[in-house]
N, C-alpha and C positions, 0 to 999 in steps of 0.2 A: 504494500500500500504506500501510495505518495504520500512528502508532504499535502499537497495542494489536498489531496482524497479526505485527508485526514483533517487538515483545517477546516474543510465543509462539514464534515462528519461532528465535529466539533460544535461548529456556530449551528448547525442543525438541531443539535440535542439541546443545545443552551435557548435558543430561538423557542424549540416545544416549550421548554420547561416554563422560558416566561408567559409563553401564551395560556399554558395551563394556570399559573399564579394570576392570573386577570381573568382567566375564565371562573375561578372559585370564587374571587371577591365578586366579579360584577354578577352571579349566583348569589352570592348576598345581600347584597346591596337591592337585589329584584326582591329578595325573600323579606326583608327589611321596609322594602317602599309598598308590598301589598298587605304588610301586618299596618303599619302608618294608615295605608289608605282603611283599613277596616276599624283602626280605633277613631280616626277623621270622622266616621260615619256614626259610628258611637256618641263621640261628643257634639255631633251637631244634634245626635235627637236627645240626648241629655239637656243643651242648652236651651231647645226648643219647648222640652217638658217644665223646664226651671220659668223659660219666660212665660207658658200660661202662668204656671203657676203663680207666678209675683202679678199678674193681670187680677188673678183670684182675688188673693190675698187683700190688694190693693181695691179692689170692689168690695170686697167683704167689710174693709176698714172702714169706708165711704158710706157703706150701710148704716154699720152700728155706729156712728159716730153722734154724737146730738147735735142738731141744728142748732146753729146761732142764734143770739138771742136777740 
């Protein structure tokens, strides 16, 4: 086997190996940004349920309040 054989043989293996190391993270990185997108969706209907809520609340308050005199 040549030099030359051998230097490709070389930058070859080194070449896989980074492409394997960015193929793992950016695999996380997707595994990461669809866990995000599902607690995204969580806390919008959280926020959503808190704002009736304070709508309620705030009616309720308005109710029992006693009119001015």
């Amino acid at each position: 086997m040549s030099t030359a054989e051998l230097l490709l043989s070389l930058a070859g293996a080194v070449t896989m190996l980074l492409l394997s190391v960015i193929a793992y993270f950016l695999k996380l990185l997707i595994d990461d940004t669809r866990q995000l997108k599902g607690e995204l969706a969580k806390l919008k209907d959280l926020f959503y349920r808190l704002e009736i809520e304070q709508a309620f609340l705030k009616n309720m308050m308005q109710r029992t309040r006693s009119p001015p005199e």
